[in-house]
N, C-alpha and C positions, 0 to 999 in steps of 0.2 A: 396267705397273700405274700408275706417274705420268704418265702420256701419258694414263690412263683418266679418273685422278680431274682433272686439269687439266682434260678433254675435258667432264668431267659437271661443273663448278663453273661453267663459260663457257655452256654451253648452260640453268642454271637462270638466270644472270644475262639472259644474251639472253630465256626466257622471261617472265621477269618485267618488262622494261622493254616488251615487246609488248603485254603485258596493261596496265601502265598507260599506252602509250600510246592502248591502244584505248577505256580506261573515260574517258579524258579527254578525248576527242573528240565522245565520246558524251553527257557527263555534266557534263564539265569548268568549260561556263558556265550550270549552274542554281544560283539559288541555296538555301539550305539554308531548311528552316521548320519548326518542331516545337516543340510543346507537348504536356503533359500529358493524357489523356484515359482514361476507362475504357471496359472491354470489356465492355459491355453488348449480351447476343446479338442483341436488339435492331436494334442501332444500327449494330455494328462494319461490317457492310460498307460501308452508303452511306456512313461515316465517315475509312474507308480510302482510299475513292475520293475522296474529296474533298480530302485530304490527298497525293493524291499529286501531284509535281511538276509533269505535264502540266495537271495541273487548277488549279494557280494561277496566276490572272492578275497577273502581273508588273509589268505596267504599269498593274494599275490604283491611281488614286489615291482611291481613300476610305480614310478611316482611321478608326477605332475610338478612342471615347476613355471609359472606364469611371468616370463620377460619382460616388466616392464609391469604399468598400473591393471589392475582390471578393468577401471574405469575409467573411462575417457570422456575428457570435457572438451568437447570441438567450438566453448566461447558462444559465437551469435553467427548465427545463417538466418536467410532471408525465406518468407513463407515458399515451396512450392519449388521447391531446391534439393537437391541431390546432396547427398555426403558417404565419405567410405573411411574406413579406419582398419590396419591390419593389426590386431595384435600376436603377439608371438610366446609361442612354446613350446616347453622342451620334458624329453623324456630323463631324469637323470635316475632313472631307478635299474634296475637287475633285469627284470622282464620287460620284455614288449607292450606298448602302452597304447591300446586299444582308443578309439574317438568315433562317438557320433553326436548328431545335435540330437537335444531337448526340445524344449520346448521353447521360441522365440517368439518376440513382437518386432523384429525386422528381416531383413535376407540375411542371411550367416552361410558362409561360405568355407569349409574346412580345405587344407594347402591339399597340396599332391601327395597322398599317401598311398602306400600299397597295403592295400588290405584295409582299407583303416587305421593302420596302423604304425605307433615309432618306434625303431629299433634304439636300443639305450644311447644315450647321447644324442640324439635326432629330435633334432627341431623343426617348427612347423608354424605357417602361417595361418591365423584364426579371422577370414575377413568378412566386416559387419556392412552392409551398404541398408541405406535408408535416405526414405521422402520428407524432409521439411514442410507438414500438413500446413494452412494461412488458418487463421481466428486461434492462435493458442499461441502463449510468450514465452513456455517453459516447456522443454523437450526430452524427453525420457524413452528410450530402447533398450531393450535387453534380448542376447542370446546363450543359449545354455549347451555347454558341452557337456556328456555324459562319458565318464573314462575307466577304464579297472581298477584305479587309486584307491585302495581303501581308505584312504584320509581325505582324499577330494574328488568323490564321491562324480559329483554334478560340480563344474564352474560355470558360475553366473559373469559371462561379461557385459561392461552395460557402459549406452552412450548418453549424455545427457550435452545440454546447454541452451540455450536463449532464442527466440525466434525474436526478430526485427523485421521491421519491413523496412526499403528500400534507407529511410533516413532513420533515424531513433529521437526521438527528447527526452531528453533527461534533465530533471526529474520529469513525471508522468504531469505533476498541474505544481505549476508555478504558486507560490503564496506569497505574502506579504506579511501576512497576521490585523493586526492593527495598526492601522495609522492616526493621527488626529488630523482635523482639518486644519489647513494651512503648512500643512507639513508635506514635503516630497514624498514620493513613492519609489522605492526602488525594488526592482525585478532581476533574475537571471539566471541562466538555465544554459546546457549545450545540447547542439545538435550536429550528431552521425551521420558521415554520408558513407551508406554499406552498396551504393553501386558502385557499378562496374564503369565510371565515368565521373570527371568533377565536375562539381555546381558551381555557380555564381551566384550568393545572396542577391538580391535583387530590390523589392517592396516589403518591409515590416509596416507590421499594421494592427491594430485591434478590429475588435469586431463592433467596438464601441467606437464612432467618430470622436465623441468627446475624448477618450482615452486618447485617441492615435493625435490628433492636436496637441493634446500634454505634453506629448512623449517624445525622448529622443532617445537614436537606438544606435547601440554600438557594440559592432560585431568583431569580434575578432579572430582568424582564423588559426588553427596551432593543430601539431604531428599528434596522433594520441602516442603514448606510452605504456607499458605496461603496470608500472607503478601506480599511476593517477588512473586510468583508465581499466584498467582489468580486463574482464573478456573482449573489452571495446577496440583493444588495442589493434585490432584486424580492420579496423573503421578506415576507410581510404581518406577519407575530411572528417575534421572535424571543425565547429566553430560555437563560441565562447560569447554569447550573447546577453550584452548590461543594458538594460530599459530605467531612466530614469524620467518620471512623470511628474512634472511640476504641480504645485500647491493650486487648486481649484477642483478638486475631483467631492460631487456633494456626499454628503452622509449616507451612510447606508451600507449596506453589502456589496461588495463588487465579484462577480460573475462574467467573465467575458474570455473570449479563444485569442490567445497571438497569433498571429499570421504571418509565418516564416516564407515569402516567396522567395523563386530563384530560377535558374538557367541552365540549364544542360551544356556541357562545353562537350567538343570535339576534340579530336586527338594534338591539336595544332593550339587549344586553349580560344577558340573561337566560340560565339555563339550559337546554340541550334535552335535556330525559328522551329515554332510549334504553332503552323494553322489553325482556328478552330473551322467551323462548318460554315461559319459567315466570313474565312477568308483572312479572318483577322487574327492576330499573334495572340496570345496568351502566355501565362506563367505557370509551372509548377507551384507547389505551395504544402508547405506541412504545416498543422494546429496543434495547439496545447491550452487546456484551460487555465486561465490564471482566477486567482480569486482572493479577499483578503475583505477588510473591511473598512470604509473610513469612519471615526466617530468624530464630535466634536473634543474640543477641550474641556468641555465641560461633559463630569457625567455622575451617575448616584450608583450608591453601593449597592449594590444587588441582591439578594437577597429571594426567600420565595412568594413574596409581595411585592417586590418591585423589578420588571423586566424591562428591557431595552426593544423599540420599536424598530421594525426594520428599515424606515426610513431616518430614522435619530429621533432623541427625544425616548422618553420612559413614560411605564404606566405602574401607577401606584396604587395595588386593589387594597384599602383601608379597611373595605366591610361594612357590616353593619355595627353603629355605637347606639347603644343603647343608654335609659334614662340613668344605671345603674355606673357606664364605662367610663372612664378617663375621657377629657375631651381634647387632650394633648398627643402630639403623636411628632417622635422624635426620629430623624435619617442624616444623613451626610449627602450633599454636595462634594465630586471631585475634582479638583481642577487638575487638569497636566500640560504637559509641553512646558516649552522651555520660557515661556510668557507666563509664568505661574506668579517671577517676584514685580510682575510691572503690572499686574490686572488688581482691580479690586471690583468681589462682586456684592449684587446685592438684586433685591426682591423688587421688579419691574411689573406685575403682573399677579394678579389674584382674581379668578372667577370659581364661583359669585362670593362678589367680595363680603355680603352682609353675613356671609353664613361663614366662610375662612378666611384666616389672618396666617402669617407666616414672618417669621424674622430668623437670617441667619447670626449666629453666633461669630465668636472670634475662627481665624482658620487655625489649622494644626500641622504643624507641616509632617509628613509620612515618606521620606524616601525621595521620589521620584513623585510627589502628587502632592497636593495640600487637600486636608479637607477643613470641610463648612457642616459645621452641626448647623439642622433644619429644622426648625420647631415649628410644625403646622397647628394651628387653636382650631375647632370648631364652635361655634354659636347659635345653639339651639333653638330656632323660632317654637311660635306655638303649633304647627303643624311638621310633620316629617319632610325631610327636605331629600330626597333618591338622585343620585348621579351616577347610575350602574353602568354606564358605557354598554344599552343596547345600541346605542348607534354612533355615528362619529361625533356628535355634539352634545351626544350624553353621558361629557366627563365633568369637574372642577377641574381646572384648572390653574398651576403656580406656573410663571416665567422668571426663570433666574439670567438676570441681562449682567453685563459689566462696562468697565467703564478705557476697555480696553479693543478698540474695533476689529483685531484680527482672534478675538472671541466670540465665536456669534452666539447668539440666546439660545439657550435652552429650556423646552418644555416640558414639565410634570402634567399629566393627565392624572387627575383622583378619580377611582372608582369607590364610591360610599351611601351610606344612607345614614342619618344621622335624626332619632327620632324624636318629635316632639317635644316639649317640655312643659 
């Protein structure tokens, strides 16, 4: 059996040095070339073939020398839009420098050559023209020369940049994060005008009446630059919009579109009436979702038994206590905003009160928040007592109230069962 495996470990080494001596004989003095290319059904054969080893000439001397980036960023064009870009090249090598296209995903257009070809020091225009498709934000083309350069083989030239439509917002959805109740809101964001004419802000608005009541809007108009602005900088307007919404917005999640209207102006800076079909004028108008959340001032540590309700207020799933469990159960109360050192709170509410008791502790102050250790008791009657939240009334519930009006109550929902004794 060792006589076998010694026999078959020698005979895969012997095979394997036969094999590269045979690939290296064969292969051993080409040299390597390879660039990037796409497979465009097109193209891929004669593309193949032209890349392969036997087909490059080795000794020839032209060389390829690229004027300027290979790649060009044309910034932000509008869906459904035309663009053209020459770039330039030059022969600086000994021989004549052979050109044809690859393989492309736009029109590529090679300059006026004779033959195909440039005599040493002969430069030459490479131009790319393409369609700005609508439903897509990010824009990529490429076209591919194919030259006798044995060092550059195949050049990949390629266009990219940003599709916009007519205006832009930035950012895509406005946020806030968190606010408390009783606290302002503030918003803000700019918007792009990439036509070929200027606007007149007009009606800001939410899509919430309650919001747009809150709210006051202030726009302000400014040149883009290059610095702050980047690709945008080609933007004909821009403008600079601060939304502040006063203290009354209720708890909960907020979910709603701003509503940037405006005006078409004329060459003279007049306005251009836009009929609708019943005669009557209308507005332009671009949207953005903003979103963010109100909560109260009051709120409890979170945790993976205690979640926050989407309208405010938390739910506390306790579980099942058994005859053997602790009948205590300890959490934090947090208060915040800037009303933390004028409020003092305290235990307003207990249902059912014969079965839980709750007292908060001294606060702790944390930062920016104070808390309120919670010490809820349960009191086991003779029967099992179930408050599982199958439904909206089948919770216990604690109300932590204060004594400070611009805090309004908060609700603890308990889910529990606590059994017998």
């Amino acid at each position: 059996m060792k006589k076998f495996l010694a026999f078959l470990v020698l005979a895969t080494v012997a095979g394997a040095t036969i094999a590269w001596s045979v690939n290296q004989r064969k292969y051993g003095d080409r040299e390597v070339y390879f660039a990037s290319f796409s497979m465009a059904p097109s193209n891929y054969d004669s593309l193949t073939k032209v890349r392969s080893p036997d087909d490059v000439d080795v000794s020839s001397k032209a060389r390829v020398e690229v004027i300027g980036d290979i790649t060009h960023d044309f910034g932000v064009m509008s869906p459904n839009t035309d663009g053209e870009h020459v770039f330039k090249i030059k022969n600086i090598g000994e021989d004549d420098l052979t050109l044809r296209l690859g393989a492309t995903t736009c029109k590529c257009t090679l300059g006026e050559l004779k033959n195909s070809t440039l005599a040493p020091g002969e430069e030459s225009d490479i131009k790319l023209s393409w369609t700005v498709k609508s439903g897509q934000t990010e824009f990529n083309q490429t076209a591919q020369v194919i030259t006798n350069d044995p060092y550059q083989v195949v050049l990949s030239f390629e266009i990219e940049g940003k599709v916009v439509e007519d205006l832009e917002v930035v950012p895509e959805t406005w946020t806030f994060g968190e606010v408390a109740t009783g606290e302002p809101i503030e918003l803000s964001g700019t918007i792009y005008n990439f036509m070929d004419q200027d606007i007149k802000p007009t009606d800001l608005s939410f899509s919430s009446q309650e919001m747009t009541d809150l709210s006051t809007f202030e726009v302000e108009p400014f040149i883009p630059t290059d610095e702050a602005d980047g690709s945008r900088k080609i933007a004909r307007q821009a403008f600079r919009v601060k939304i502040k919404i006063d203290a009354g917005m209720r708890q909960g999640a907020v979910s709603q579109n701003f509503v940037f209207g405006f005006r078409k102006l004329d060459e003279n800076g007049e306005e251009v009436p836009v009929p609708d079909s019943d005669g009557k004028e209308f507005e332009y108008f671009v949207s953005t979702s903003t979103q963010g959340r109100v909560v109260g001032w009051l709120g409890m540590m979170l945790n993976s038994k205690i979640k926050g309700e989407p309208g405010g207020g938390y739910i506390f799933n306790i579980g099942k206590i058994s005859s053997d469990d602790s009948l205590i159960v300890k959490t934090y109360v947090v208060l915040k905003g800037n009303e933390r050192e004028n409020t003092k709170l305290s235990v307003s509410g207990i249902v059912p009160d014969k079965v839980i008791s709750a007292k908060l502790g001294e606060p702790i102050g944390r930062g920016s928040m104070t808390l309120y250790p919670l010490e809820i008791e349960f009191t086991p009657g003779e029967e099992t007592v179930a408050r599982v939240g199958s439904h909206s009334k089948d919770y216990g519930q604690i109300i932590i109230g204060s004594d400070n009006p611009k805090v309004t109550k908060m609700r603890i929902a308990l889910k529990f069962s606590v059994e017998g004794r």
